[in-house]
C-alpha positions in Angstrom: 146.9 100.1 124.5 148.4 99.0 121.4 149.8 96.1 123.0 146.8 95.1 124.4 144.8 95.1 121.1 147.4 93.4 119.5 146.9 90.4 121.9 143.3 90.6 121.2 143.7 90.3 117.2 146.4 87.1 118.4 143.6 85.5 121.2 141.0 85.9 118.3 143.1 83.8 115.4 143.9 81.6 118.2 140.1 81.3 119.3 139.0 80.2 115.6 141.5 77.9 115.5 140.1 76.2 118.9 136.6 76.3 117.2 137.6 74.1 114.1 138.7 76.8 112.0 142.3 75.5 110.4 145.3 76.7 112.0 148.9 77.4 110.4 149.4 73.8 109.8 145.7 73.2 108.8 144.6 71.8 111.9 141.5 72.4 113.7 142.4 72.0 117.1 145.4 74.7 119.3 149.0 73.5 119.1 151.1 74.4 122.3 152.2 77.8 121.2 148.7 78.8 120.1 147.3 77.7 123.0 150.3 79.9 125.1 149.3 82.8 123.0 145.4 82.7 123.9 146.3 81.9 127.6 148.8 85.2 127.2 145.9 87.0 125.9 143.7 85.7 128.9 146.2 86.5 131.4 146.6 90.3 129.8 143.0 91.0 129.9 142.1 89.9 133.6 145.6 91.9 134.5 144.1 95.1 132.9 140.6 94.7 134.3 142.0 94.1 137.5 143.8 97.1 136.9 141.4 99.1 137.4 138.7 97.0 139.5 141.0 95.9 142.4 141.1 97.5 145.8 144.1 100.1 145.3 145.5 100.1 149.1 145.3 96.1 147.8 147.3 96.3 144.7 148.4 93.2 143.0 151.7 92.3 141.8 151.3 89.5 139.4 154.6 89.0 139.5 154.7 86.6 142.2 154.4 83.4 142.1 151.5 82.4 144.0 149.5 85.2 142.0 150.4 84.0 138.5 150.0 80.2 139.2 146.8 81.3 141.0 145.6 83.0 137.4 147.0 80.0 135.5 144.9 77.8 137.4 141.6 80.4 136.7 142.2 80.7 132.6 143.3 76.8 132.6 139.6 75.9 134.3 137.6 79.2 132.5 137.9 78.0 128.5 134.3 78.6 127.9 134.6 81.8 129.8 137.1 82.8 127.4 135.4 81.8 124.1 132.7 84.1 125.2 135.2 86.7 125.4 136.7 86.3 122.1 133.6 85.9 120.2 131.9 88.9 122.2 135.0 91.0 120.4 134.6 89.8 117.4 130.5 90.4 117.8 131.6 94.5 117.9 134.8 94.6 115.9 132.9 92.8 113.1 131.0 96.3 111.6 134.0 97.9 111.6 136.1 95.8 110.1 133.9 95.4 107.5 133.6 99.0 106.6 137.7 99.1 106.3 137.6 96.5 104.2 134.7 98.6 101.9 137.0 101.0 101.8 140.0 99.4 100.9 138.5 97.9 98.4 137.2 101.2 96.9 140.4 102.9 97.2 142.1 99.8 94.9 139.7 100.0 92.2 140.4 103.7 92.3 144.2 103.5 92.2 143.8 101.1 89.4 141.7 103.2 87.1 143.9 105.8 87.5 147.0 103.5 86.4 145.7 102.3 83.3 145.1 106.3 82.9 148.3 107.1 83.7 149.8 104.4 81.5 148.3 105.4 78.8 149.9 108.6 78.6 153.5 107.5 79.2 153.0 105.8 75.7 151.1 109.2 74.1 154.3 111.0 75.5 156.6 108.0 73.7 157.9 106.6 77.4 158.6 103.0 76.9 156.2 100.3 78.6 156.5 96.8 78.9 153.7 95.2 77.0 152.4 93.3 80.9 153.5 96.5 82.9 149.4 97.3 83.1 148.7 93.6 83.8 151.4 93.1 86.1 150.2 96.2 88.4 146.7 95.1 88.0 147.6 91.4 89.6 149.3 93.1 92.9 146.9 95.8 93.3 144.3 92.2 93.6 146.6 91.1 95.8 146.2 93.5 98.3 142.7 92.8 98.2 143.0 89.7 99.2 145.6 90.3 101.5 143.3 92.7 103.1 140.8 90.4 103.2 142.6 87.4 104.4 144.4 89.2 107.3 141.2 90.5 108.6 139.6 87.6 109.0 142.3 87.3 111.4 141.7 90.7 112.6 145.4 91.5 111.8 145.7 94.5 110.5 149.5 94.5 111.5 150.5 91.6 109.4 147.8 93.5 106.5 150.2 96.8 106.6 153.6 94.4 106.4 151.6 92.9 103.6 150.8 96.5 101.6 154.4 97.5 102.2 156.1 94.3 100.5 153.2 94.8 97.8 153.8 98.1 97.3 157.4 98.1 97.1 157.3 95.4 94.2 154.9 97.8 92.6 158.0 100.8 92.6 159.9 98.1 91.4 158.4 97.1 88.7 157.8 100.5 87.3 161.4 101.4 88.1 162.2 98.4 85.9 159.7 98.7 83.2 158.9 101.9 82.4 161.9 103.6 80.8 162.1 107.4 79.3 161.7 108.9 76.1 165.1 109.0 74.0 165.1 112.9 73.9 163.7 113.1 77.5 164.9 116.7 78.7 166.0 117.0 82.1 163.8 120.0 82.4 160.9 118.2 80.7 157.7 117.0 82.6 158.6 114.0 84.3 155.7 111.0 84.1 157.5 108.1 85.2 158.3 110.4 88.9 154.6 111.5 88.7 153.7 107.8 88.6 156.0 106.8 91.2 154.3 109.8 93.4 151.4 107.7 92.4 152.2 104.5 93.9 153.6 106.3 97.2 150.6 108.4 97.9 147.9 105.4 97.1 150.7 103.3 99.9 150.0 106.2 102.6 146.7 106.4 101.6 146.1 102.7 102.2 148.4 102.5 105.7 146.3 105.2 107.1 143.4 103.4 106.6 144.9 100.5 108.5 146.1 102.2 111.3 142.7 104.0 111.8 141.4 101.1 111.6 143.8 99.9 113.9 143.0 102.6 116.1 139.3 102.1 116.2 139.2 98.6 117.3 141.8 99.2 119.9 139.5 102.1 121.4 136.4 99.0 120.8 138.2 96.6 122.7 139.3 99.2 125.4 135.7 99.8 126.0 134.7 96.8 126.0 136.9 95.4 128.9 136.5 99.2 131.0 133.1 99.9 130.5 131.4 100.7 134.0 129.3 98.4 136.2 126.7 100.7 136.7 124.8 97.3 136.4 126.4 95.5 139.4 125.7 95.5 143.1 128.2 97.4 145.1 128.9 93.4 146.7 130.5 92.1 143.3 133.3 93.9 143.8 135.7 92.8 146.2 135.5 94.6 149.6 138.3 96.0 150.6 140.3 94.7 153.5 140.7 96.4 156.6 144.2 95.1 157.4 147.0 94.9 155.5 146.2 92.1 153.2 148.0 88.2 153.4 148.8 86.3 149.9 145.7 84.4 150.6 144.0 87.4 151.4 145.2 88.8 147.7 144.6 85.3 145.9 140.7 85.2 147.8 140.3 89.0 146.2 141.8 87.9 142.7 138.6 84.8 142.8 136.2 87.9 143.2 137.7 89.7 140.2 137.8 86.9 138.2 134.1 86.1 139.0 133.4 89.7 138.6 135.3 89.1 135.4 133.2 86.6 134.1 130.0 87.6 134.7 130.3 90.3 132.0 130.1 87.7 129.6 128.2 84.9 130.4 
């Protein structure tokens, strides 16, 4: 299902894009490629409903032609269908992404009082500091905030864990750079510079498990969502299954039913 979820988190960016949110390019409306991407999304979604909803000794292969120009033809005429959708997902992703970005927030505020902690006793045990080393690791640690922040509005939390790994990286860096060890440093002598850098490394896994539970949870949302039974629905909303072997036009009158089906859930 990963896949899947991550066409969701692509359909939703597109969605407020469509709405008069700004785009890429600061644009309000789809460009072409956005608009491919949400019509992918569509086209992935009705394909796993109708996984699972379609007459088995009827399965479809969307494959064919006549199939997928028969579902281009349903998204391309269903856009309010598919707003509904989108904003439906992001109706019961929204509590849960902002409880990840509660504690995301928590766990930075953490890491950076236990820095400044930690840079203070590199200088009681004489390791040299940059004078902006504190400063420096301050500022990224706010970027990831706001890295976190802006990629889930997007519901991205992909692009957020690229993010925390570039940040992250700059962070080893910098102490790498900036933090250098006493003049009689022993070998066999407490290392604080490593200790930090075990620092930075465990706060990184910390933060990346977050994400991917995250991750996790919305995919298993989103599953739901689209798999949930019809316990509500007359035994006639689903398509009846054909006695004889069934013709294309037999298959494309079968996908109408499953896209109506389809629909219905959210209008």
């Amino acid at each position: 299902m990963t896949a899947f979820v991550v066409l969701v988190f692509v359909g939703f960016t597109v969605f407020k894009a469509s709405m008069g949110h700004p785009g890429p390019c600061g644009q309000p409306a789809c460009s072409p490629s956005q608009q491919e991407h949400r019509d992918n999304f569509m086209s992935k979604t009705f394909m796993e409903y109708a996984s699972t909803e379609a007459d088995p000794d009827n399965t479809m292969d969307f494959t064919q032609c006549h199939l997928k120009e028969k579902l281009n033809d349903l998204i391309s005429r269903s856009q309010d269908t598919i707003n509904n959708i989108l904003m439906y997902i992001q109706k019961n992703v929204t509590p849960l992404t902002q409880k990840f970005l509660y504690k995301i927030r928590y766990e930075i505020d953490h890491a950076l009082v236990h820095i400044r902690s930690f840079l203070k006793s590199l200088k009681v045990h004489h390791y040299s500091v940059s004078k902006d080393m504190e400063n420096k690791l301050q500022s990224k640690l706010e970027d990831i905030k706001k890295d976190a922040e802006k990629q889930m509005k997007h519901m991205d939390p992909k692009a957020m864990q690229q993010a925390l790994r570039n940040k992250m990286q700059e962070m080893k860096d910098d102490v790498k750079k900036d933090v250098k060890n006493p003049v009689h440093h022993k070998d066999d002598s407490k290392d604080l510079k490593k200790e930090l850098e075990d620092v930075l490394e465990d706060f990184e896994k910390r933060l990346l498990r977050l994400t991917k539970d995250y991750e996790r949870k919305v995919d298993t949302k989103t599953h739901n969502i689209f798999q949930k039974s019809d316990k509500g629905h007359n035994k006639k909303d689903k398509p009846n299954k054909p006695e004889n072997k069934p013709s294309c036009m037999t298959q494309r009158d079968q996908m109408d039913n499953l896209w109506d089906s389809f629909c219905k859930k959210y209008r």
